[in-house]
DRENFI-644730 format. One record per residue: residue number from 1; residue in one letter; x, y, z of N, C-alpha, C in turn. Coordinates in nm, 3 decimals, decimal comma. Layout:
BEGIN
<node NUM 'A' <X Y Z> <X Y Z> <X Y Z>>
...
//
This chain:
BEGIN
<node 1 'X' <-3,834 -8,487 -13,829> <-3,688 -8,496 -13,830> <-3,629 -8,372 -13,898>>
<node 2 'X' <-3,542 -8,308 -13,791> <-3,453 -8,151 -13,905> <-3,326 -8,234 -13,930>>
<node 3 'X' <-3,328 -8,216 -14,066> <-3,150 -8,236 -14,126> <-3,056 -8,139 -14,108>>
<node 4 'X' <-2,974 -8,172 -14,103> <-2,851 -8,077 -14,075> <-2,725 -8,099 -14,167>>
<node 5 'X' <-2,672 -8,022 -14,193> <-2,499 -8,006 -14,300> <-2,431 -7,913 -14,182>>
<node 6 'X' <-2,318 -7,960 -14,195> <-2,225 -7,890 -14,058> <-2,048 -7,849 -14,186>>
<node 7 'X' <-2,061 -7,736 -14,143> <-1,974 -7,668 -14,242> <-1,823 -7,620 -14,111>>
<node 8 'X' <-1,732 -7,682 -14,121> <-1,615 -7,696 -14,030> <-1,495 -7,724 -14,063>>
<node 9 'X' <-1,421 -7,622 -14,072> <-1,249 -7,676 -14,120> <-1,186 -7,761 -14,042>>
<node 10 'X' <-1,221 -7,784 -13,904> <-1,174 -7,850 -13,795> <-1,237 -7,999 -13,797>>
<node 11 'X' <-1,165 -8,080 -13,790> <-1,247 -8,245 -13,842> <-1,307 -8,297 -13,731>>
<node 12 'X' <-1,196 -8,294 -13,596> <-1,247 -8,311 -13,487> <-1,382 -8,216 -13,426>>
<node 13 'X' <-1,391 -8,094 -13,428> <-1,487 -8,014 -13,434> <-1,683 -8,057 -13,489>>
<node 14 'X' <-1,621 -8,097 -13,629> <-1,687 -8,145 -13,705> <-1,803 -8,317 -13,620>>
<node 15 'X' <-1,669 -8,363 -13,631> <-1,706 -8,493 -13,557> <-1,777 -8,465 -13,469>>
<node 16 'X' <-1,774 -8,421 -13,383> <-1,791 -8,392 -13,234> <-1,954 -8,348 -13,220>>
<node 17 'X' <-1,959 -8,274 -13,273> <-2,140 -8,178 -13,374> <-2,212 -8,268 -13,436>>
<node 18 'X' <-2,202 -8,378 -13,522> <-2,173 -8,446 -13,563> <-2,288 -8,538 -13,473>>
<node 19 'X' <-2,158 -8,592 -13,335> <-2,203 -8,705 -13,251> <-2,330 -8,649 -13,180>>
<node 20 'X' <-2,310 -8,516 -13,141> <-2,368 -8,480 -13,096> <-2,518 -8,450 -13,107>>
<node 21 'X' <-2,504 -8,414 -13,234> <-2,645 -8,337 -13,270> <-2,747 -8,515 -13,351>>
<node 22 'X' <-2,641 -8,603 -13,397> <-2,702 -8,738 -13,422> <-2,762 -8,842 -13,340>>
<node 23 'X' <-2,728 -8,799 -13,180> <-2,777 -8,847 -13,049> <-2,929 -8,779 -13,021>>
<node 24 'X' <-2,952 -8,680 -13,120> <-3,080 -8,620 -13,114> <-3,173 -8,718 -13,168>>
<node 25 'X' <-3,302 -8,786 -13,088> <-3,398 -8,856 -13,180> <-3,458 -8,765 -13,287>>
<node 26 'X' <-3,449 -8,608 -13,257> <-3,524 -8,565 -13,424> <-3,438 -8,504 -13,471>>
<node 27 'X' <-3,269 -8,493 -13,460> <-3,178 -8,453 -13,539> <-3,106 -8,526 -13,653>>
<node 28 'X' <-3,061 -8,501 -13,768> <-3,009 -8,589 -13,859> <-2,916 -8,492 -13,912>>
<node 29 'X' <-2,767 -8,538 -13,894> <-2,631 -8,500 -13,968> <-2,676 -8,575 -14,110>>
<node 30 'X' <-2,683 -8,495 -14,205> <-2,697 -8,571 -14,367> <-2,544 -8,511 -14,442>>
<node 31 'X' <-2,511 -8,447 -14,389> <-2,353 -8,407 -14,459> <-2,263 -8,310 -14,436>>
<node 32 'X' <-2,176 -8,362 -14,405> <-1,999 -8,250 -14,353> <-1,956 -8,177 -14,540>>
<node 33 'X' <-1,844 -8,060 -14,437> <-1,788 -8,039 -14,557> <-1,690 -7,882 -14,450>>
<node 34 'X' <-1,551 -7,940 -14,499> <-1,439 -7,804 -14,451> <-1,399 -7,713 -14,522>>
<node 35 'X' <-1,460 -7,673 -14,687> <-1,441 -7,536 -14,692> <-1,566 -7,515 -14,773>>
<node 36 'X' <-1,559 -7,384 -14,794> <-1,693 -7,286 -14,889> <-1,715 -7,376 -14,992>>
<node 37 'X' <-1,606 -7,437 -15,097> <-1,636 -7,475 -15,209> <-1,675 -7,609 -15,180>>
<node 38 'X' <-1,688 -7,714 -15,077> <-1,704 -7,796 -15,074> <-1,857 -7,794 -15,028>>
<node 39 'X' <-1,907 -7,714 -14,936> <-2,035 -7,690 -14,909> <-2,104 -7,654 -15,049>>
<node 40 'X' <-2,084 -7,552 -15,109> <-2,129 -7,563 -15,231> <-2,155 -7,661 -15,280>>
<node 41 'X' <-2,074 -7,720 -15,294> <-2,123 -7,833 -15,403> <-2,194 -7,949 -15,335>>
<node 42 'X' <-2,216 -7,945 -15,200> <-2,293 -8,046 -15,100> <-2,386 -8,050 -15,083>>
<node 43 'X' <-2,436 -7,884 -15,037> <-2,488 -7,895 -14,994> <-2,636 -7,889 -15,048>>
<node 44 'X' <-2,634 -7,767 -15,159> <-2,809 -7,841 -15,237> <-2,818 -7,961 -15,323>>
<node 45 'X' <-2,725 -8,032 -15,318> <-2,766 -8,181 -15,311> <-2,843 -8,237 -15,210>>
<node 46 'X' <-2,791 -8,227 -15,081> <-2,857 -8,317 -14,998> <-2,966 -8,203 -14,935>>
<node 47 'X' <-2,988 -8,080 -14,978> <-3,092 -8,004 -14,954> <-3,160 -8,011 -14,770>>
<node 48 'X' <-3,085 -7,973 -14,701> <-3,090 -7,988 -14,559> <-3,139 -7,885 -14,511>>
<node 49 'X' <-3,212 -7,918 -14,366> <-3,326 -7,804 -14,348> <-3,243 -7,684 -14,237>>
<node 50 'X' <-3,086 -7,741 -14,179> <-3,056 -7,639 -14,155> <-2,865 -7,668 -14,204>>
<node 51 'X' <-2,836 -7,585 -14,234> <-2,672 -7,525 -14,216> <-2,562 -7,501 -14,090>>
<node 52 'X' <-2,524 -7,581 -14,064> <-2,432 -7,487 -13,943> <-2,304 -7,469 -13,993>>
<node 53 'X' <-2,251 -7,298 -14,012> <-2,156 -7,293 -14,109> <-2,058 -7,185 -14,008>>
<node 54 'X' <-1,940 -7,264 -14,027> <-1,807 -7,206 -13,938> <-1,830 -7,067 -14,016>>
<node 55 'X' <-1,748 -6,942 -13,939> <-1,776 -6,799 -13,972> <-1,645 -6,814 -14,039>>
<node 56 'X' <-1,541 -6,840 -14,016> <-1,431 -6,855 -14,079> <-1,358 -6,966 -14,128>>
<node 57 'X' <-1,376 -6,999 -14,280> <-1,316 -7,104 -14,335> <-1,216 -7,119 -14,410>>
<node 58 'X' <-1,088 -7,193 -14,467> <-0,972 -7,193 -14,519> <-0,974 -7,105 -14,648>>
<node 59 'X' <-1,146 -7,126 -14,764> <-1,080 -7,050 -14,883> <-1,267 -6,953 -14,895>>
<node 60 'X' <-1,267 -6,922 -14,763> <-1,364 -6,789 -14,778> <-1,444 -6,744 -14,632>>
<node 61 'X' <-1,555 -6,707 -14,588> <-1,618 -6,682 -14,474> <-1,750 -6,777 -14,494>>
<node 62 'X' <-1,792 -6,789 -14,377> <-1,948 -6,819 -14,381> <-2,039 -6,737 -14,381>>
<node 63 'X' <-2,012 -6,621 -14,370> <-2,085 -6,510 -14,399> <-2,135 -6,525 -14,548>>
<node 64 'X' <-2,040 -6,501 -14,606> <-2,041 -6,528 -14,731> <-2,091 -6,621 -14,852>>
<node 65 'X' <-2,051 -6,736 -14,732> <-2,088 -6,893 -14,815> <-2,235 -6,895 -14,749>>
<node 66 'X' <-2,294 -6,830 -14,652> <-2,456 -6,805 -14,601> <-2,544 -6,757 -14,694>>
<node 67 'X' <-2,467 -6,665 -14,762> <-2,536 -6,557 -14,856> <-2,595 -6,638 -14,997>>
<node 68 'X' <-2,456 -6,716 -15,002> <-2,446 -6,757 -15,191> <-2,552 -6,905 -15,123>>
<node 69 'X' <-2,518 -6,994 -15,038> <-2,639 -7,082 -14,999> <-2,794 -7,037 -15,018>>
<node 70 'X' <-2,819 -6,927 -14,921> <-2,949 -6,872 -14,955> <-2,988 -6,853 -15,070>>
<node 71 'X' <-2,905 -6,803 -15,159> <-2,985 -6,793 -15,296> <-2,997 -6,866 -15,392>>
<node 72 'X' <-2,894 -7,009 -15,355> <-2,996 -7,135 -15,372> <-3,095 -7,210 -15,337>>
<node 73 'X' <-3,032 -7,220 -15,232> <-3,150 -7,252 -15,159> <-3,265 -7,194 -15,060>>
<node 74 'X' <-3,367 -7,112 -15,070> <-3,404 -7,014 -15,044> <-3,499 -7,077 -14,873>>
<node 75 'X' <-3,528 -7,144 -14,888> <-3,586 -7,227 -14,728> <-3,464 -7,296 -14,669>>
<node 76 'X' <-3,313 -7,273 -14,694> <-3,273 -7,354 -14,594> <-3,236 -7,245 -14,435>>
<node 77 'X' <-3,222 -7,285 -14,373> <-3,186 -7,201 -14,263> <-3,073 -7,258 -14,205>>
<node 78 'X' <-2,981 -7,111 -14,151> <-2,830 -7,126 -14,166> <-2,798 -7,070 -14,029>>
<node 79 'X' <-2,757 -7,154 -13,944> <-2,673 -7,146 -13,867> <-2,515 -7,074 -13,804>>
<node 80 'X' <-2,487 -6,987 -13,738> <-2,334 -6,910 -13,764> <-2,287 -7,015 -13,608>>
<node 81 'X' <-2,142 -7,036 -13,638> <-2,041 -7,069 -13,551> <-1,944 -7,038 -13,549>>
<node 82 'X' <-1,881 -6,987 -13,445> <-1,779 -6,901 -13,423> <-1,708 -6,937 -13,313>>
<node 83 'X' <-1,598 -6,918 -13,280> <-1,519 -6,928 -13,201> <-1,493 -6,807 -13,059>>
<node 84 'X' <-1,549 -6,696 -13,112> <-1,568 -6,563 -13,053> <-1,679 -6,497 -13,104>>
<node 85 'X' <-1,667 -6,400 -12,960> <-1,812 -6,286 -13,011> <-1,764 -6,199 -13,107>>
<node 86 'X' <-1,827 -6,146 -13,188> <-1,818 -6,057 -13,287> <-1,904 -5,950 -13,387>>
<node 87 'X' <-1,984 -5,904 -13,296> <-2,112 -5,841 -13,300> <-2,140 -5,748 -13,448>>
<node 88 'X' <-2,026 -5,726 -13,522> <-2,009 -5,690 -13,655> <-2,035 -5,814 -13,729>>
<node 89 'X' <-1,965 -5,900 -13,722> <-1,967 -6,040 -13,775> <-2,130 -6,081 -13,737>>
<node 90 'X' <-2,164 -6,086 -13,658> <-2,295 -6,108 -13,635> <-2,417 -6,036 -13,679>>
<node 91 'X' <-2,349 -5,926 -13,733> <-2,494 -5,836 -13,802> <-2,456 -5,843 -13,963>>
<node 92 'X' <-2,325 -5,891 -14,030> <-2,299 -5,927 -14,133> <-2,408 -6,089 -14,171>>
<node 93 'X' <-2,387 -6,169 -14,108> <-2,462 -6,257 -14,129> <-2,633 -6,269 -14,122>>
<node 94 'X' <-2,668 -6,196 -14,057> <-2,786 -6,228 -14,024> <-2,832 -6,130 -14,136>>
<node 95 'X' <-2,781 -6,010 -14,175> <-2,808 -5,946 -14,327> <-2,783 -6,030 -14,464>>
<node 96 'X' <-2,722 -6,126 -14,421> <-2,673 -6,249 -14,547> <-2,824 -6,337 -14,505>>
<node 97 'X' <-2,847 -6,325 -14,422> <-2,970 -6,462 -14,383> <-2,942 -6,553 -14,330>>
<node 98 'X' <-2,861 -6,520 -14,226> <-2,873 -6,666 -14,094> <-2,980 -6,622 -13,998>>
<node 99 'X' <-2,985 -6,762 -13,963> <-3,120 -6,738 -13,842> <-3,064 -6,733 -13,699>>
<node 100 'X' <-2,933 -6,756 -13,687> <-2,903 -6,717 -13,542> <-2,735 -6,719 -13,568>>
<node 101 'X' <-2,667 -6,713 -13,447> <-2,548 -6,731 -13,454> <-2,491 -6,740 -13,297>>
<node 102 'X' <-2,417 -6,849 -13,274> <-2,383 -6,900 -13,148> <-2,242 -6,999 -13,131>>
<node 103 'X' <-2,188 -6,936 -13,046> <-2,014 -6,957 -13,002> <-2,026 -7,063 -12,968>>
<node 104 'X' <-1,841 -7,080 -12,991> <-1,851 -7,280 -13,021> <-1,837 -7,301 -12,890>>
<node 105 'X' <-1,835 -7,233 -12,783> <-1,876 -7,274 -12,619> <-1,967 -7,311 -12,581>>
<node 106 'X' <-2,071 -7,287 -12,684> <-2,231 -7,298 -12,598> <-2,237 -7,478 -12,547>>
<node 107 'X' <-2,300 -7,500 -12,463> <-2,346 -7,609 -12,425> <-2,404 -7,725 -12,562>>
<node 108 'X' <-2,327 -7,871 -12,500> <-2,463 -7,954 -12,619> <-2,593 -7,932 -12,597>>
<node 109 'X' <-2,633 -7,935 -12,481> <-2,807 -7,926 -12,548> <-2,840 -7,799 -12,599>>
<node 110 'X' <-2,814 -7,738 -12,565> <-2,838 -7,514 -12,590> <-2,806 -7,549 -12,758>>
<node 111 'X' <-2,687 -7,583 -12,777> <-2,641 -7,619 -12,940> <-2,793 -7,687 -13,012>>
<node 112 'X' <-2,829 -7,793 -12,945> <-2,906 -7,876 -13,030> <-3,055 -7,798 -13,067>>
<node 113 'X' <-3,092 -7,740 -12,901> <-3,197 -7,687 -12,937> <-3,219 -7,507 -13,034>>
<node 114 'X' <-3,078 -7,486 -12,995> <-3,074 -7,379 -13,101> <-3,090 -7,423 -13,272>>
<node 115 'X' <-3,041 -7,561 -13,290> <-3,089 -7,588 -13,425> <-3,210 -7,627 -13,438>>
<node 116 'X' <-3,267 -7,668 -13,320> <-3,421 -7,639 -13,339> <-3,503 -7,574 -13,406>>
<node 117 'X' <-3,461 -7,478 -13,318> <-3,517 -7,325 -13,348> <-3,515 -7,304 -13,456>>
<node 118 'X' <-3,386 -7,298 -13,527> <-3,388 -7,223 -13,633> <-3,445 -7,328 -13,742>>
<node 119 'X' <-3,419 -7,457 -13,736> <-3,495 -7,576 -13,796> <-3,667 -7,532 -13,838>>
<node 120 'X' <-3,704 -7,450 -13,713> <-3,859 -7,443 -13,769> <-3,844 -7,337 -13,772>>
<node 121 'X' <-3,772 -7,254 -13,857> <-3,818 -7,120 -13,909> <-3,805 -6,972 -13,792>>
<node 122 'X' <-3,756 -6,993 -13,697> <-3,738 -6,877 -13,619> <-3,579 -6,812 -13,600>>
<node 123 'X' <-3,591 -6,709 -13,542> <-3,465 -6,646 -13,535> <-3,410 -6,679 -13,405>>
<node 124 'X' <-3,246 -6,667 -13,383> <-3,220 -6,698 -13,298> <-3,102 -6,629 -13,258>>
<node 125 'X' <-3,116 -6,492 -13,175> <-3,080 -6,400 -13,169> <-2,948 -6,381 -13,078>>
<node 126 'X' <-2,841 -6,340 -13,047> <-2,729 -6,318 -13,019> <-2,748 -6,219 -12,836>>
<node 127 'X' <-2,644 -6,238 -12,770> <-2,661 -6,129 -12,644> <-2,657 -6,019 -12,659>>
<node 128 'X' <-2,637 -5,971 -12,537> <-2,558 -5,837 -12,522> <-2,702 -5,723 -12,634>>
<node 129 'X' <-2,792 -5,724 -12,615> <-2,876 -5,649 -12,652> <-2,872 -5,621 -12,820>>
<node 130 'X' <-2,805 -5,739 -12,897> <-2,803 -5,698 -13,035> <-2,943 -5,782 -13,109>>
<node 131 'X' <-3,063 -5,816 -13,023> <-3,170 -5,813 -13,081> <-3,215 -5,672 -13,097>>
<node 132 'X' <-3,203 -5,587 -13,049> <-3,291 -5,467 -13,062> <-3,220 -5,402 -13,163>>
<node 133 'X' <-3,079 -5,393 -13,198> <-3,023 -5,370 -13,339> <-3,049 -5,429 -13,395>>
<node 134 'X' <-3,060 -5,558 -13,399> <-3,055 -5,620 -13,543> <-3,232 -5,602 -13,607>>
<node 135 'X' <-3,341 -5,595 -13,487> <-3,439 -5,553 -13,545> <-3,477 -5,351 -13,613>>
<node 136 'X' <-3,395 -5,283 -13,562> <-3,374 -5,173 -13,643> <-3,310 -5,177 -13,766>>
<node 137 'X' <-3,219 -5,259 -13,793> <-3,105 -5,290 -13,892> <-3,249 -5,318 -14,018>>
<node 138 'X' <-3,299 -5,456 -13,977> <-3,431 -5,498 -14,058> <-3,524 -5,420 -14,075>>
<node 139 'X' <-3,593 -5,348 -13,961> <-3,642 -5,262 -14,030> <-3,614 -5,116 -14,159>>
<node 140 'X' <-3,447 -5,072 -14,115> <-3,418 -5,019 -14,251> <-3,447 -5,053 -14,378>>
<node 141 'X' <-3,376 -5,225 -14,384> <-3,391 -5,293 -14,492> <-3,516 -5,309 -14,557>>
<node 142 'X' <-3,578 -5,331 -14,437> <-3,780 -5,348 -14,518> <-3,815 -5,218 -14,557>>
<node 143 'X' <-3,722 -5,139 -14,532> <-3,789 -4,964 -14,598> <-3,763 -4,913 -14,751>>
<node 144 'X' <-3,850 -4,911 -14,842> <-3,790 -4,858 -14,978> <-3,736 -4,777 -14,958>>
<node 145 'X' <-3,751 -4,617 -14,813> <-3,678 -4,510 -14,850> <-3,537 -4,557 -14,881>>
<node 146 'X' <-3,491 -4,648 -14,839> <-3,337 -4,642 -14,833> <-3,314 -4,597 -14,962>>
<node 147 'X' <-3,391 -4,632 -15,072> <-3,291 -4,584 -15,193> <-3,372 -4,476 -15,259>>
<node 148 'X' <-3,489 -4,417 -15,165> <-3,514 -4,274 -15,269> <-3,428 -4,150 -15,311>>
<node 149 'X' <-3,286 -4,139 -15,210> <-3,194 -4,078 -15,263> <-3,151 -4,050 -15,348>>
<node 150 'X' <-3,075 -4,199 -15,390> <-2,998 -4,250 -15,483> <-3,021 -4,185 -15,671>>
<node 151 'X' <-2,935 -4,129 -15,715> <-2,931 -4,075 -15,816> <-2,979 -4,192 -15,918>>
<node 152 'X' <-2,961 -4,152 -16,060> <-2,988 -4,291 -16,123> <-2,817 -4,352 -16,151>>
<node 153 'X' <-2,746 -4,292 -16,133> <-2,601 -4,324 -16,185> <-2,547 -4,449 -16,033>>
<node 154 'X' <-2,603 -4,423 -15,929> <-2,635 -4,456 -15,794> <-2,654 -4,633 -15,813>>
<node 155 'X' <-2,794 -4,619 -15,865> <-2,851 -4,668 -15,907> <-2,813 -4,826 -15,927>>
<node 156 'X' <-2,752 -4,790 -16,051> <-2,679 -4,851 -16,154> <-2,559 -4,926 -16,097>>
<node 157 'X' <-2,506 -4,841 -15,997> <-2,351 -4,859 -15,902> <-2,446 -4,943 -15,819>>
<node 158 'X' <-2,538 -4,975 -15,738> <-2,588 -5,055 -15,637> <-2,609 -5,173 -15,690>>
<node 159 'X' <-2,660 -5,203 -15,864> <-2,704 -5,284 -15,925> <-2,556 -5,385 -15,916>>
<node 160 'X' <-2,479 -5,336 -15,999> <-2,343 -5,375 -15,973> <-2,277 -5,441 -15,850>>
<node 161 'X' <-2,253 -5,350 -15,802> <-2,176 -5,399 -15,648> <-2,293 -5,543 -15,633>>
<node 162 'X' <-2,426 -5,542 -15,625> <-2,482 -5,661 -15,590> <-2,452 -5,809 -15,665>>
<node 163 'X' <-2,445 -5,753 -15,796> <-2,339 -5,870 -15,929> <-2,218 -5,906 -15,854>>
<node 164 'X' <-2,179 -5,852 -15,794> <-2,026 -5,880 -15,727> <-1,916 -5,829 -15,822>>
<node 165 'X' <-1,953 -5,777 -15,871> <-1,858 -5,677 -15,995> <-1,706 -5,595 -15,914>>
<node 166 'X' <-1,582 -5,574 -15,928> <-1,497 -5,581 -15,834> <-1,514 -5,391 -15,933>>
<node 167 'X' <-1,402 -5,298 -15,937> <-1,434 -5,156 -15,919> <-1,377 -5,144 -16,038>>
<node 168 'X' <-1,271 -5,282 -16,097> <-1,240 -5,269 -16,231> <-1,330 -5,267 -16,356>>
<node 169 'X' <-1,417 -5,362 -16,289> <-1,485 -5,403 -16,386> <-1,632 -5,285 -16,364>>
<node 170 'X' <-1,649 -5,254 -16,317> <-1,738 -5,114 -16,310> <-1,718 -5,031 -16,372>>
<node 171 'X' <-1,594 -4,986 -16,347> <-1,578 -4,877 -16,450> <-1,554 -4,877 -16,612>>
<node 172 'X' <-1,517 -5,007 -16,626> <-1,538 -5,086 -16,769> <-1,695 -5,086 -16,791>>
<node 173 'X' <-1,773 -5,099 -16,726> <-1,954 -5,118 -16,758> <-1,971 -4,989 -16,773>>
<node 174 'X' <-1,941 -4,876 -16,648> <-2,002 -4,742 -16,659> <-1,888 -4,648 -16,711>>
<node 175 'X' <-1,805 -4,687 -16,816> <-1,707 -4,617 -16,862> <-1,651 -4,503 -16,812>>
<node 176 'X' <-1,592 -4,539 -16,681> <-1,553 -4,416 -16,573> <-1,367 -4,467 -16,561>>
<node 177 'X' <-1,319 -4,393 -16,464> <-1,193 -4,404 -16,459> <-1,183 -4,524 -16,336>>
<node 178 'X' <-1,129 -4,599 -16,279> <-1,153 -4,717 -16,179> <-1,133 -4,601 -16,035>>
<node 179 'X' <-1,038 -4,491 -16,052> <-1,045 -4,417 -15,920> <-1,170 -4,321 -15,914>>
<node 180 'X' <-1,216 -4,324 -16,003> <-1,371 -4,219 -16,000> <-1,488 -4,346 -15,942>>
<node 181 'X' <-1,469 -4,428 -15,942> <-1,558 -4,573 -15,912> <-1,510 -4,593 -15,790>>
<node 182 'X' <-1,417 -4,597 -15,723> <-1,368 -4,574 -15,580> <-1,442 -4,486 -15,519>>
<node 183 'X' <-1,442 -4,367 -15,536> <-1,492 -4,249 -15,523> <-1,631 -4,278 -15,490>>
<node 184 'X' <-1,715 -4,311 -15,635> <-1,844 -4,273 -15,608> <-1,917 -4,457 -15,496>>
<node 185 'X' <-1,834 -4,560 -15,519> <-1,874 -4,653 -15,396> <-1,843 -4,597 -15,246>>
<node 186 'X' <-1,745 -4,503 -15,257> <-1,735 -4,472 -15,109> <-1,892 -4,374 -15,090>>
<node 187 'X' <-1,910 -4,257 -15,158> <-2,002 -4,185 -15,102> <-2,146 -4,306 -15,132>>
<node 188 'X' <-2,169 -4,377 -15,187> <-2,301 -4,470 -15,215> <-2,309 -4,551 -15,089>>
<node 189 'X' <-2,214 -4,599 -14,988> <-2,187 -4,714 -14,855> <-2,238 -4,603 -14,764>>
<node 190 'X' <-2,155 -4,463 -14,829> <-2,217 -4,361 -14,687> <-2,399 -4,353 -14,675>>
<node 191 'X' <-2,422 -4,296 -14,821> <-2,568 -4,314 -14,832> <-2,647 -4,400 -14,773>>
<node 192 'X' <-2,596 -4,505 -14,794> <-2,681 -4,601 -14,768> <-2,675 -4,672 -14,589>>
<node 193 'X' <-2,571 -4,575 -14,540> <-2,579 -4,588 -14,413> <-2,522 -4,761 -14,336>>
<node 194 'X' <-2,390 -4,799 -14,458> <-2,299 -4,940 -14,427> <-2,169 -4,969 -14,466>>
<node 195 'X' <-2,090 -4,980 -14,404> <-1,963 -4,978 -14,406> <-1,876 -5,079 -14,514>>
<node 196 'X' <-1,953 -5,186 -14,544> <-1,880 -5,257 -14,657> <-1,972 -5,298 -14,768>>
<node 197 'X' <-1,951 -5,299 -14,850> <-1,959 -5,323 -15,004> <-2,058 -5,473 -14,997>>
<node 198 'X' <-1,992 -5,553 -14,890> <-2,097 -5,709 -14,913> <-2,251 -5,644 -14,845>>
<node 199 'X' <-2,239 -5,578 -14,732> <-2,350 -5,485 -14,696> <-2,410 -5,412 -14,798>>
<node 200 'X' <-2,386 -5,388 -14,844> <-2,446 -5,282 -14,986> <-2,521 -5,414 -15,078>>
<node 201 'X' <-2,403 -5,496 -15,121> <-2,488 -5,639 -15,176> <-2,596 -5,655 -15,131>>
<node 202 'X' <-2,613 -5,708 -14,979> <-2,729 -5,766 -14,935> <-2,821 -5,677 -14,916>>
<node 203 'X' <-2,797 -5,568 -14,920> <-2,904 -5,492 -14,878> <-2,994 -5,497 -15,029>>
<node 204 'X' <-2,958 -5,484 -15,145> <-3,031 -5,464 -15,280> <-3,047 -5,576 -15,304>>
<node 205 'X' <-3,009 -5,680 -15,228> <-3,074 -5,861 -15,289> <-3,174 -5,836 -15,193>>
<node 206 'X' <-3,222 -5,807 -15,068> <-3,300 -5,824 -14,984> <-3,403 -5,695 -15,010>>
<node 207 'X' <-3,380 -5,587 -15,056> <-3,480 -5,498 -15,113> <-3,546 -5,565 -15,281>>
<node 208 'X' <-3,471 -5,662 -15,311> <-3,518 -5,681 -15,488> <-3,482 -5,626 -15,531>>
<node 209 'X' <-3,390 -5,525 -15,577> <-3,371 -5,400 -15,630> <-3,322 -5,450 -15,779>>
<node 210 'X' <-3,448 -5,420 -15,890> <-3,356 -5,464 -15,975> <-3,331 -5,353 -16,121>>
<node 211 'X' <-3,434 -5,246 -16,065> <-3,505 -5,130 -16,170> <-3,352 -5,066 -16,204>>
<node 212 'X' <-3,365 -5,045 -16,353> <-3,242 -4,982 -16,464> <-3,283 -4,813 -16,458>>
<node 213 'X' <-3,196 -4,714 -16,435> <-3,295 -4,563 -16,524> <-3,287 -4,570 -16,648>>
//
C-alpha cells in the first residue's frame, strides 16, 4: 500500500484526487492540507510515502514547501502539480527533490500510476525533451568541480544563502555593506551557472557543502 498527502488550495480539487487516487486498491489518501504551513505541520506526522504538492499555494510555492519537506523527511517522495507547463518551474523542483511533476490535465489513471512510480522510488520525468536537461542539470550537481572556483569569501556567501539568510543579514555576518552583498550574490549565481538564489540553496544542500576557510 503507497500513502499519499495531497497538498491543494482548491478543496474541490483536493476532493476529487482524493476520490480518486482512494479507488486505488494499493493507494491510500492519509492526509489533505491547502497551504505550506499546514502541510508542514501534517505532514511528518502522518509520514506518507508520497506528497502531491500544488506548485502554487496561498502563503508560499511547492517548490519550496518540496525542499523544506525533504529535509525532514528524507524518503518521502514528492509529487509537483500544476495547472500549466512550466519547464523553469519544473527544473526548480526536481533540484528541490521531486520525483516527477505532472499537469492537473493528466488523465485519472496516468495520475494514479504516476504516483506509483514515484511511490517506489523512481523518477518521473516531464515532456518536451526536459529529461535530457534535467539529467545534465544532475550531473553538474553530482560534480564537486562546481565549487573549485569559488574563493573562500565565496564560500562562506554559498554557506549562507543555503541558511536562507536574506542580504541583510549577510552583510551583518560578513560585515560588508548590504549593496556590496548584492554585488558579490550576483557574480556567485553567475559562477555557479543559476539564476536564483533558491538554486544556489539547493545546489550546496545537495553537494553537502558544509566546509568553513
Amino acid at each position: 500500500m503507497t500513502t499519499v498527502f495531497l497538498v491543494d488550495d482548491h478543496e474541490v480539487v483536493r476532493v476529487g484526487l482524493a476520490e480518486l487516487l482512494d479507488s486505488e486498491p494499493d493507494l491510500q489518501v492519509v492526509g489533505q492540507a491547502s497551504t505550506a504551513g499546514e502541510a508542514l505541520a501534517r505532514v511528518p506526522a502522518q509520514r506518507p510515502d508520497v506528497a502531491v504538492l500544488d506548485v502554487r499555494l496561498p502563503d508560499g510555492n511547492g517548490v519550496e514547501l518540496c525542499r523544506e519537506l525533504r529535509s525532514r523527511l528524507p524518503d518521502l517522495h514528492c509529487l509537483m502539480l500544476t495547472s500549466f507547463v512550466d519547464e523553469q518551474a519544473m527544473l526548480d523542483a526536481i533540484l528541490a527533490g521531486a520525483s516527477g511533476y505532472v499537469v492537473k490535465n493528466i488523465k485519472g489513471m496516468e495520475l494514479a500510476s504516476a504516483v506509483r512510480t514515484v511511490g517506489a522510488g523512481q523518477s518521473l520525468l516531464g515532456e518536451r525533451g526536459t529529461a535530457a536537461l534535467v539529467d545534465q542539470l544532475r550531473a553538474k550537481l553530482g560534480s564537486p568541480e562546481v565549487l573549485s572556483g569559488l574563493t573562500g569569501q565565496e564560500r562562506v556567501l554559498l554557506d549562507l544563502i543555503q541558511q536562507g539568510l536574506s542580504n541583510r543579514q549577510i552583510a551583518e555576518r560578513m560585515f560588508l555593506a548590504e549593496k556590496t552583498v548584492k554585488n558579490y550574490v550576483s557574480r556567485l549565481l553567475a559562477k555557479l551557472g543559476v539564476e536564483r538564489r533558491t538554486q544556489a540553496a539547493v545546489l550546496a544542500t545537495r553537494l553537502r557543502y558544509r566546509d568553513r576557510p
